[in-house]
ROTI-200422 format. One record per residue: residue number from 1; x, y, z of N, C-alpha, C in turn. Coordinates in Angstrom, 3 decimals, decimal comma. Layout:
! ROTI-200422
<node><i>NUM</i><n_xx>X</n_xx><n_yy>Y</n_yy><n_zz>Z</n_zz><ca_xx>X</ca_xx><ca_yy>Y</ca_yy><ca_zz>Z</ca_zz><c_xx>X</c_xx><c_yy>Y</c_yy><c_zz>Z</c_zz></node>
...
! end
This chain:
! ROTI-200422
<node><i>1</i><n_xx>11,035</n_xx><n_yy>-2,905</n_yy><n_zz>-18,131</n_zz><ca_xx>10,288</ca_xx><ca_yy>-4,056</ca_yy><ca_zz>-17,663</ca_zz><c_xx>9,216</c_xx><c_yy>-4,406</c_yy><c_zz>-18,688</c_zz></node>
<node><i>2</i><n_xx>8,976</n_xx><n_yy>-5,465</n_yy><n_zz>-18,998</n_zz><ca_xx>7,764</ca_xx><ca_yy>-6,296</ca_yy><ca_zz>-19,397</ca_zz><c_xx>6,443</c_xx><c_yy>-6,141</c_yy><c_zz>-19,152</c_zz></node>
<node><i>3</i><n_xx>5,323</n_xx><n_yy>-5,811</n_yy><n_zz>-19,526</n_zz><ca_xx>4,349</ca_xx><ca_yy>-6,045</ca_yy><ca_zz>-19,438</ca_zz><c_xx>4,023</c_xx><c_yy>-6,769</c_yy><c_zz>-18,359</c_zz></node>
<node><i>4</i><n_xx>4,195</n_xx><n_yy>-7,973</n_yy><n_zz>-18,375</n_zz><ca_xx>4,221</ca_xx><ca_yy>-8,882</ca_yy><ca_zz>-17,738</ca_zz><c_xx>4,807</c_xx><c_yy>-9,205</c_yy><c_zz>-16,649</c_zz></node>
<node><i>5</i><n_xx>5,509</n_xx><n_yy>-8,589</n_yy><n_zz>-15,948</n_zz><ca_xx>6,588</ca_xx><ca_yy>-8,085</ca_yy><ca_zz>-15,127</ca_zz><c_xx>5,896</c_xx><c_yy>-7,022</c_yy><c_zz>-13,960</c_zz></node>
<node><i>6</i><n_xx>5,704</n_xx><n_yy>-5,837</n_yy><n_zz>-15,230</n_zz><ca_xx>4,821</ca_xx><ca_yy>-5,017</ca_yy><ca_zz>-14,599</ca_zz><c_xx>3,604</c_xx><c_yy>-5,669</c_yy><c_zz>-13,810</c_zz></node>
<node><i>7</i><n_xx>2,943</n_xx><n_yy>-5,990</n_yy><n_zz>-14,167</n_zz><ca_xx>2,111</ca_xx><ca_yy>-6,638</ca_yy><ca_zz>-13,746</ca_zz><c_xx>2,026</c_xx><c_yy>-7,530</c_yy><c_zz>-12,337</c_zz></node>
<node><i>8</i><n_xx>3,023</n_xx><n_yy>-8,470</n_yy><n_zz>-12,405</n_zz><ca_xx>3,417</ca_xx><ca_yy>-9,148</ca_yy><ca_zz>-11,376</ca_zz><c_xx>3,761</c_xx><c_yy>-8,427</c_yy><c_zz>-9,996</c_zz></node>
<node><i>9</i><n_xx>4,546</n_xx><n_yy>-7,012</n_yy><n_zz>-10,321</n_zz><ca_xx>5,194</ca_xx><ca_yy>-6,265</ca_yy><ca_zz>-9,370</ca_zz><c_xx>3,830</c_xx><c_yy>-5,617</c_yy><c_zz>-8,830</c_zz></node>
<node><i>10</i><n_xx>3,342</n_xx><n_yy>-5,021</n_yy><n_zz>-9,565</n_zz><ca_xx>1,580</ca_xx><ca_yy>-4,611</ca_yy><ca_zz>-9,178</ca_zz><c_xx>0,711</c_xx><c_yy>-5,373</c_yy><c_zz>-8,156</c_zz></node>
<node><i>11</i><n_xx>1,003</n_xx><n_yy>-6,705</n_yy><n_zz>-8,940</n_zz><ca_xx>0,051</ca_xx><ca_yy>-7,457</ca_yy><ca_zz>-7,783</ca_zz><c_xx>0,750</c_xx><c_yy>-7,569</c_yy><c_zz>-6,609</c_zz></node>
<node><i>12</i><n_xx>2,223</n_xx><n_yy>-7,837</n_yy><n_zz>-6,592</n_zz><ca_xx>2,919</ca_xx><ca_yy>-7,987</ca_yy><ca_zz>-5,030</ca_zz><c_xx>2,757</c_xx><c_yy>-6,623</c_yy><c_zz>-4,598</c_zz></node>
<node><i>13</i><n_xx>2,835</n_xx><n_yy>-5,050</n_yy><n_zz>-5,112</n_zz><ca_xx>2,465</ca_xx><ca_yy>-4,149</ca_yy><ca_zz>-4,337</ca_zz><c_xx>1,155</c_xx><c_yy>-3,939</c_yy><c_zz>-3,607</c_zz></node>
<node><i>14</i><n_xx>0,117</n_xx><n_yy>-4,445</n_yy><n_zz>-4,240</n_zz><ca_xx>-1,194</ca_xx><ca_yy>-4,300</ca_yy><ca_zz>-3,973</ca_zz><c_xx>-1,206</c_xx><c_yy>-5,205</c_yy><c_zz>-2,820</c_zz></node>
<node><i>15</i><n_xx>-1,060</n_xx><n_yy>-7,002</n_yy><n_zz>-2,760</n_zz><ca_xx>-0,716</ca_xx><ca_yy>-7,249</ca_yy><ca_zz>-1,729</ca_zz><c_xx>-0,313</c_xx><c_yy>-6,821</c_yy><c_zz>-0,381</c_zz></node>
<node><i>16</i><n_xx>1,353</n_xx><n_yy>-6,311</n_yy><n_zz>-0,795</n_zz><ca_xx>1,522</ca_xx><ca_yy>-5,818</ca_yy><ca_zz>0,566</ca_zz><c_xx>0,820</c_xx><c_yy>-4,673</c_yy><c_zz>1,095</c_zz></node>
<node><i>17</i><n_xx>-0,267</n_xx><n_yy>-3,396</n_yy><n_zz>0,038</n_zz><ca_xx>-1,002</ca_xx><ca_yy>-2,822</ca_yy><ca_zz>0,511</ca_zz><c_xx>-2,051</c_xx><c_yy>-3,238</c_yy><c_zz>1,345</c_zz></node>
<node><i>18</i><n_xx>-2,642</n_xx><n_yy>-4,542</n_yy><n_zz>0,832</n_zz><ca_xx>-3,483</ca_xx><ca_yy>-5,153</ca_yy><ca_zz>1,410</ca_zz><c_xx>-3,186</c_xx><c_yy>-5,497</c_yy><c_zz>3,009</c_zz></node>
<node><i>19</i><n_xx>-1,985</n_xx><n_yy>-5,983</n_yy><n_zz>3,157</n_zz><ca_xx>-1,160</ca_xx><ca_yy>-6,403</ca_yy><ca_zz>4,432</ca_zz><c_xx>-0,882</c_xx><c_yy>-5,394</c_yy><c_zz>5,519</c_zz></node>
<node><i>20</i><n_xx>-0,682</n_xx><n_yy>-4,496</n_yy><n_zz>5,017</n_zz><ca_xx>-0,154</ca_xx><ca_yy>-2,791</ca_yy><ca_zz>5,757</ca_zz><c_xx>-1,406</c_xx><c_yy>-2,430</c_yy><c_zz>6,571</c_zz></node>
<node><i>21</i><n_xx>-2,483</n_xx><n_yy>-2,788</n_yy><n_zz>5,368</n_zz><ca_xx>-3,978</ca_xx><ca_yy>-2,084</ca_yy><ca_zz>5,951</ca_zz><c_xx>-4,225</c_xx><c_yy>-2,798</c_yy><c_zz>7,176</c_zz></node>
<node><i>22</i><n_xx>-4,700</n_xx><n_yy>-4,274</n_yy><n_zz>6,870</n_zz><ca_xx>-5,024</ca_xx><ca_yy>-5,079</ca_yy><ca_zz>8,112</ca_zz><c_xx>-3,906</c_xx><c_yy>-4,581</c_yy><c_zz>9,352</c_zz></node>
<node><i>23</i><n_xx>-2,679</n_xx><n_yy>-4,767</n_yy><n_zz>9,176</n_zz><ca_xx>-1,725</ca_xx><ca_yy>-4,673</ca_yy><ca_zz>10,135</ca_zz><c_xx>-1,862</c_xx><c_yy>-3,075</c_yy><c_zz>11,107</c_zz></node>
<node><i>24</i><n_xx>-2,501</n_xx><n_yy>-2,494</n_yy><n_zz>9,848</n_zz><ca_xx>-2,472</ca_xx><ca_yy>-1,016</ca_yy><ca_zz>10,787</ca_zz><c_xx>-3,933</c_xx><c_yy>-1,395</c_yy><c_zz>12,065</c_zz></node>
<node><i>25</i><n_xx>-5,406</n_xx><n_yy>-1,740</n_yy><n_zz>11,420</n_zz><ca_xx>-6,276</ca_xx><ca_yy>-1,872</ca_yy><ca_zz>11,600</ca_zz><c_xx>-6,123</c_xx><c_yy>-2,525</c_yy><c_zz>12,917</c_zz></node>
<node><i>26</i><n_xx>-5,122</n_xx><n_yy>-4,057</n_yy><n_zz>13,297</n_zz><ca_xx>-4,649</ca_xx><ca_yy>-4,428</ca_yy><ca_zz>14,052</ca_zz><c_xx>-4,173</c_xx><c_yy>-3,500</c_yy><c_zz>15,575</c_zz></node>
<node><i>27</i><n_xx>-3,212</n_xx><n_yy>-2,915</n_yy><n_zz>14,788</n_zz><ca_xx>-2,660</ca_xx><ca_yy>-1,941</ca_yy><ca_zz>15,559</ca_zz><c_xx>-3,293</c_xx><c_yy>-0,934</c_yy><c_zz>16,403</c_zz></node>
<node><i>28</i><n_xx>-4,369</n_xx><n_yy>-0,844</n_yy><n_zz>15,347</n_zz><ca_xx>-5,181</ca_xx><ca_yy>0,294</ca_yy><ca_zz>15,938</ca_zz><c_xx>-6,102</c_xx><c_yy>-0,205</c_yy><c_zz>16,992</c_zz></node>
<node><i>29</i><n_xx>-7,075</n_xx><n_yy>-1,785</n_yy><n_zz>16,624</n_zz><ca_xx>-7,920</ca_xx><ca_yy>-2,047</ca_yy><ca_zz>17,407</ca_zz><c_xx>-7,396</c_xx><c_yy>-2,681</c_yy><c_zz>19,303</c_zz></node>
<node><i>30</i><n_xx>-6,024</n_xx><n_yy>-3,017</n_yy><n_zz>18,781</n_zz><ca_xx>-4,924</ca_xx><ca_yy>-2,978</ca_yy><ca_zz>19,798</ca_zz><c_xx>-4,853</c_xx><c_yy>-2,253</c_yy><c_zz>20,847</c_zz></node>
<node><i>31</i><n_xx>-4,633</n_xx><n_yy>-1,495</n_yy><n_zz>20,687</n_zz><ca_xx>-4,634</ca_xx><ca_yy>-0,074</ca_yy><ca_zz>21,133</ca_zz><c_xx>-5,727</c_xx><c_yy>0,578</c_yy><c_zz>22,062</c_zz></node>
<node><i>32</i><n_xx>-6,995</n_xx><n_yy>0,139</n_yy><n_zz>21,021</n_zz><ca_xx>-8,095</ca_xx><ca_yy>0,703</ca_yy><ca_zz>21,433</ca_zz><c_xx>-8,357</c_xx><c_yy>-0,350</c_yy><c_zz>22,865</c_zz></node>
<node><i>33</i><n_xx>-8,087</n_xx><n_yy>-1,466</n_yy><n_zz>22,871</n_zz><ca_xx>-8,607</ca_xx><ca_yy>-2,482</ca_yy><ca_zz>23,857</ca_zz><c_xx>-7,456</c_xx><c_yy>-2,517</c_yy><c_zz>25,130</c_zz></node>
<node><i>34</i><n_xx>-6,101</n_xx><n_yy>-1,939</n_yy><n_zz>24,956</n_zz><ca_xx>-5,804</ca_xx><ca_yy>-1,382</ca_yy><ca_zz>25,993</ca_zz><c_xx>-5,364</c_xx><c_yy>-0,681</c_yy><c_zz>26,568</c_zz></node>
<node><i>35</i><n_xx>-5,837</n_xx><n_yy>0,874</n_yy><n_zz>26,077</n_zz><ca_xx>-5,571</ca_xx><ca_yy>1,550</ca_yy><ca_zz>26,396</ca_zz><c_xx>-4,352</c_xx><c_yy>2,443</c_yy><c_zz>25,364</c_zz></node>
<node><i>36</i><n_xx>-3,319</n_xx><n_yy>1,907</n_yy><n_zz>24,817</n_zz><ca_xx>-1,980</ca_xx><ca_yy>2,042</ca_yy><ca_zz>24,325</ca_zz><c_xx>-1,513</c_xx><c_yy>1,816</c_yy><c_zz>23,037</c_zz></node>
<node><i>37</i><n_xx>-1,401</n_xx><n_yy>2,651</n_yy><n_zz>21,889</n_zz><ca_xx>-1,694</ca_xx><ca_yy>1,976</ca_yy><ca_zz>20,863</ca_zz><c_xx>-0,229</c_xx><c_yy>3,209</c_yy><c_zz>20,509</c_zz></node>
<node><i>38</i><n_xx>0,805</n_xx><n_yy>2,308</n_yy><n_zz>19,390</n_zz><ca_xx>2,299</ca_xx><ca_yy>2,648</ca_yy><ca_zz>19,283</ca_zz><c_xx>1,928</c_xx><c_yy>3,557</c_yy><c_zz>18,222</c_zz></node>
<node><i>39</i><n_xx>1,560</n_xx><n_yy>4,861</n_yy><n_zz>18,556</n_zz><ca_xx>1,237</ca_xx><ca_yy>5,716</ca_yy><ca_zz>17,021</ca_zz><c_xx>2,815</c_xx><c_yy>5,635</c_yy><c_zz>16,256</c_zz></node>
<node><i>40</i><n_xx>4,053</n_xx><n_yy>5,680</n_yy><n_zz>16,683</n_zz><ca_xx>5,016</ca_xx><ca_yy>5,760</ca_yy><ca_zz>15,878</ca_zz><c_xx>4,893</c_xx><c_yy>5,124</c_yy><c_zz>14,872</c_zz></node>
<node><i>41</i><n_xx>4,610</n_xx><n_yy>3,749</n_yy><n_zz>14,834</n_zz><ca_xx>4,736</ca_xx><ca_yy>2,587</ca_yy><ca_zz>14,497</ca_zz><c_xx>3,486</c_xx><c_yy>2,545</c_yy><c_zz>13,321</c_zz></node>
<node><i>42</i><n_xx>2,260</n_xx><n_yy>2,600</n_yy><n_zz>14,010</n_zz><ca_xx>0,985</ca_xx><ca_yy>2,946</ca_yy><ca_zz>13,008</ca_zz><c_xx>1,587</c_xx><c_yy>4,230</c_yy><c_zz>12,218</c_zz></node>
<node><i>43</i><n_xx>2,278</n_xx><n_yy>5,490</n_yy><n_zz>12,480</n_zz><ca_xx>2,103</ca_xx><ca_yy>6,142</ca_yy><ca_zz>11,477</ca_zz><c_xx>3,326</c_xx><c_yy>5,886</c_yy><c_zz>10,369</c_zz></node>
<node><i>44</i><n_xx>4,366</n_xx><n_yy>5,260</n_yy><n_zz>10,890</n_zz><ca_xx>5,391</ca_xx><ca_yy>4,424</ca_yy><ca_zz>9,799</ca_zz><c_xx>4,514</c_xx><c_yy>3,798</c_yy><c_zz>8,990</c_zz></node>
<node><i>45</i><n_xx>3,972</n_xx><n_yy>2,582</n_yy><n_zz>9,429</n_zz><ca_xx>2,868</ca_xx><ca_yy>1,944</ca_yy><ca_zz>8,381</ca_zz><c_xx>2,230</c_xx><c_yy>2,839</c_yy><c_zz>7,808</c_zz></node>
<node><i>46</i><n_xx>1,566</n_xx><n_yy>3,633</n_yy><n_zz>7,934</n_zz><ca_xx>0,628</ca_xx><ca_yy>4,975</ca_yy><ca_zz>7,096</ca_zz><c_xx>1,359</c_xx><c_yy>5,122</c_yy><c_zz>6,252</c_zz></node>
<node><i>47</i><n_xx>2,777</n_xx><n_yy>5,470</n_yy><n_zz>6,280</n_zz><ca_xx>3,781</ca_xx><ca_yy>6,442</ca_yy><ca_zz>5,187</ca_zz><c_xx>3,928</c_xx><c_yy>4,889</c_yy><c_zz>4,331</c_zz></node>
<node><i>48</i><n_xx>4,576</n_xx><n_yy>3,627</n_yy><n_zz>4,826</n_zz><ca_xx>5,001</ca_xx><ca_yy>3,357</ca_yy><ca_zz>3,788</ca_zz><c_xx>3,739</c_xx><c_yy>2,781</c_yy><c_zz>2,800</c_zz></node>
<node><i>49</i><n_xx>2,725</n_xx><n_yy>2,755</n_yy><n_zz>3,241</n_zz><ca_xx>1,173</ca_xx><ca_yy>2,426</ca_yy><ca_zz>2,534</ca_zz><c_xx>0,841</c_xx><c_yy>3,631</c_yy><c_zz>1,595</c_zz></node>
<node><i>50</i><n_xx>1,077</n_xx><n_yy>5,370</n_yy><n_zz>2,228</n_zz><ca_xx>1,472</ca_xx><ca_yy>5,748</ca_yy><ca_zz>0,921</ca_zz><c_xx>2,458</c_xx><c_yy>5,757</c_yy><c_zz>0,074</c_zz></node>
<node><i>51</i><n_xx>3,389</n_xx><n_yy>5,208</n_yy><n_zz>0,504</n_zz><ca_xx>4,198</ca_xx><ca_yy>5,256</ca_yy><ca_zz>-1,047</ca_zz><c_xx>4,138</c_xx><c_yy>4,134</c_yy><c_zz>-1,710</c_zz></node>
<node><i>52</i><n_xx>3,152</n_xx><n_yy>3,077</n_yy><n_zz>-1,143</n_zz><ca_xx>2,932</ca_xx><ca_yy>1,741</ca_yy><ca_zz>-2,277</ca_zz><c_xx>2,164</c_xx><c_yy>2,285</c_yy><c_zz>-3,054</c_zz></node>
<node><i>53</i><n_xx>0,894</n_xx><n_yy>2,990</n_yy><n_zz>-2,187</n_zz><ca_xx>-0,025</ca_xx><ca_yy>3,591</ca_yy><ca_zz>-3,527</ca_zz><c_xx>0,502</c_xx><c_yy>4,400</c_yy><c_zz>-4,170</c_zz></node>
<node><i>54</i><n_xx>1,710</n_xx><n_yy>5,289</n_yy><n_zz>-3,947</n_zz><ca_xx>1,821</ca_xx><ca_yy>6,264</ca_yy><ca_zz>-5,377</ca_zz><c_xx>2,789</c_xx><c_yy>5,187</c_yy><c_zz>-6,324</c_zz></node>
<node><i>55</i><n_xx>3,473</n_xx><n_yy>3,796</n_yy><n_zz>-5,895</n_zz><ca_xx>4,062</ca_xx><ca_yy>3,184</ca_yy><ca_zz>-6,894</ca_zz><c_xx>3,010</c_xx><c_yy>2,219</c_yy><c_zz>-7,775</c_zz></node>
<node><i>56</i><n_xx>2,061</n_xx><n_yy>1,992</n_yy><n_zz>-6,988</n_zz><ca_xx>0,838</ca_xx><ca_yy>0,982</ca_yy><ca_zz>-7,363</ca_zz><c_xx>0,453</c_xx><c_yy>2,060</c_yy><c_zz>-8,481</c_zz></node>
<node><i>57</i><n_xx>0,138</n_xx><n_yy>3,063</n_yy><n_zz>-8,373</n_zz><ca_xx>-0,304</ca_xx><ca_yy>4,445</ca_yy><ca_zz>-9,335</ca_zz><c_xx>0,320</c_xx><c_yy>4,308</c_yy><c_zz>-10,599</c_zz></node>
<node><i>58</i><n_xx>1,877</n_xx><n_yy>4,917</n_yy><n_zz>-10,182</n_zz><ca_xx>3,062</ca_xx><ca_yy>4,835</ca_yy><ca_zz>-11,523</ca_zz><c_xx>3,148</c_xx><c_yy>3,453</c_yy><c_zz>-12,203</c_zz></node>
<node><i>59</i><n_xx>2,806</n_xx><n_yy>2,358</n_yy><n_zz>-11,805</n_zz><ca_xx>2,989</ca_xx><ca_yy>0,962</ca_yy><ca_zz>-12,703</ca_zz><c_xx>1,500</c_xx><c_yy>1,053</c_yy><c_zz>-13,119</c_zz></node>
<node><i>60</i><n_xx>0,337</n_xx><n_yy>1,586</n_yy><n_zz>-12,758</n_zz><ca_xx>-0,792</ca_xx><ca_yy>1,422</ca_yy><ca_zz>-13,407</ca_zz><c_xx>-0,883</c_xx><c_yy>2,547</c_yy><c_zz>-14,870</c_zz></node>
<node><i>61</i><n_xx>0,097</n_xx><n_yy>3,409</n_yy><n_zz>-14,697</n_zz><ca_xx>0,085</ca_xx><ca_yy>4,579</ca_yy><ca_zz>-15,512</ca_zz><c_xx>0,584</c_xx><c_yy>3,952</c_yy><c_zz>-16,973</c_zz></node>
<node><i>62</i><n_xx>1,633</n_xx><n_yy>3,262</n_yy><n_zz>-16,149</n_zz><ca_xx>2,688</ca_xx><ca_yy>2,783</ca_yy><ca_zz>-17,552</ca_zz><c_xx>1,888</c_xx><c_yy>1,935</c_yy><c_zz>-18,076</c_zz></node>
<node><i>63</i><n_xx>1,073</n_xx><n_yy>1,066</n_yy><n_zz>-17,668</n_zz><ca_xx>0,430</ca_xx><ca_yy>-0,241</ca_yy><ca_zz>-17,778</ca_zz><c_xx>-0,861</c_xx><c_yy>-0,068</c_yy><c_zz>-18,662</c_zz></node>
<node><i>64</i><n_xx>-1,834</n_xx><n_yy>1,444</n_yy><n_zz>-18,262</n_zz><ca_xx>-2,946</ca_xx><ca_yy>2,302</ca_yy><ca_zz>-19,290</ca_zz><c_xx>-1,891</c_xx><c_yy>3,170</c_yy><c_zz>-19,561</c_zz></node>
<node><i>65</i><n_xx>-1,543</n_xx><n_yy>4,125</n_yy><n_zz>-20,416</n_zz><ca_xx>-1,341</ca_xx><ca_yy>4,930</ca_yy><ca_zz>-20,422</ca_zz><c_xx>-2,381</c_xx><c_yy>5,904</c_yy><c_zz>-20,893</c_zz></node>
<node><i>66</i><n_xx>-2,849</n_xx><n_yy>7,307</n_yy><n_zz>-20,436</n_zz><ca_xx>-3,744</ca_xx><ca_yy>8,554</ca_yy><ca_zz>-20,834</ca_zz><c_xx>-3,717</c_xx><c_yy>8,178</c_yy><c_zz>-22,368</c_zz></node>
<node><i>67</i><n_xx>-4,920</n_xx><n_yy>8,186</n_yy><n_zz>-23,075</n_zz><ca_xx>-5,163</ca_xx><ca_yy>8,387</ca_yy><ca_zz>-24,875</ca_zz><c_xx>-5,520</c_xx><c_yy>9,223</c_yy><c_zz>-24,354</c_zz></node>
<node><i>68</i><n_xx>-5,216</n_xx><n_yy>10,434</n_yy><n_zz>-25,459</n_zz><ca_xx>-5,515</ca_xx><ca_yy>11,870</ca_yy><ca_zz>-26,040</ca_zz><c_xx>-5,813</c_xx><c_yy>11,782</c_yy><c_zz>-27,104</c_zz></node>
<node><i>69</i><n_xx>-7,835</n_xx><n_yy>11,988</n_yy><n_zz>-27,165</n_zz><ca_xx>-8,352</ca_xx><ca_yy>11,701</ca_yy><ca_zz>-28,647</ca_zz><c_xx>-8,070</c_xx><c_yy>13,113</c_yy><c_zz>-29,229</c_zz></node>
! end
């Protein structure tokens, strides 16, 4: 992939991180107001929010990579 590519895919991951969060937050304040809140469901969202961040991670890696002075 491209630089530039990379990049693009980054921002749509970060996005949908952004989206996952509110949606959980949702879920949760949901929940709280009646009584019933679908932990299955919130903790699906949890998992796949971590694995955006460990891909959000790996495209930021490629994107800096570590200098070793």
């Amino acid at each position: 992939m491209t630089e530039a590519e990379l990049r693009k895919k980054l921002e749509l991951l970060r996005t949908e991180h952004r989206d996952l969060d509110a949606a959980i937050a949702a879920l949760t304040e949901a929940g709280e107001r009646t009584g019933f809140a679908d932990q299955l469901q919130i903790a699906r969202l949890k998992k796949r929010k971590l694995r955006l961040k460990d891909q959000i991670a790996i495209i930021e890696d490629e994107l800096l990579p570590d200098i070793i002075a």
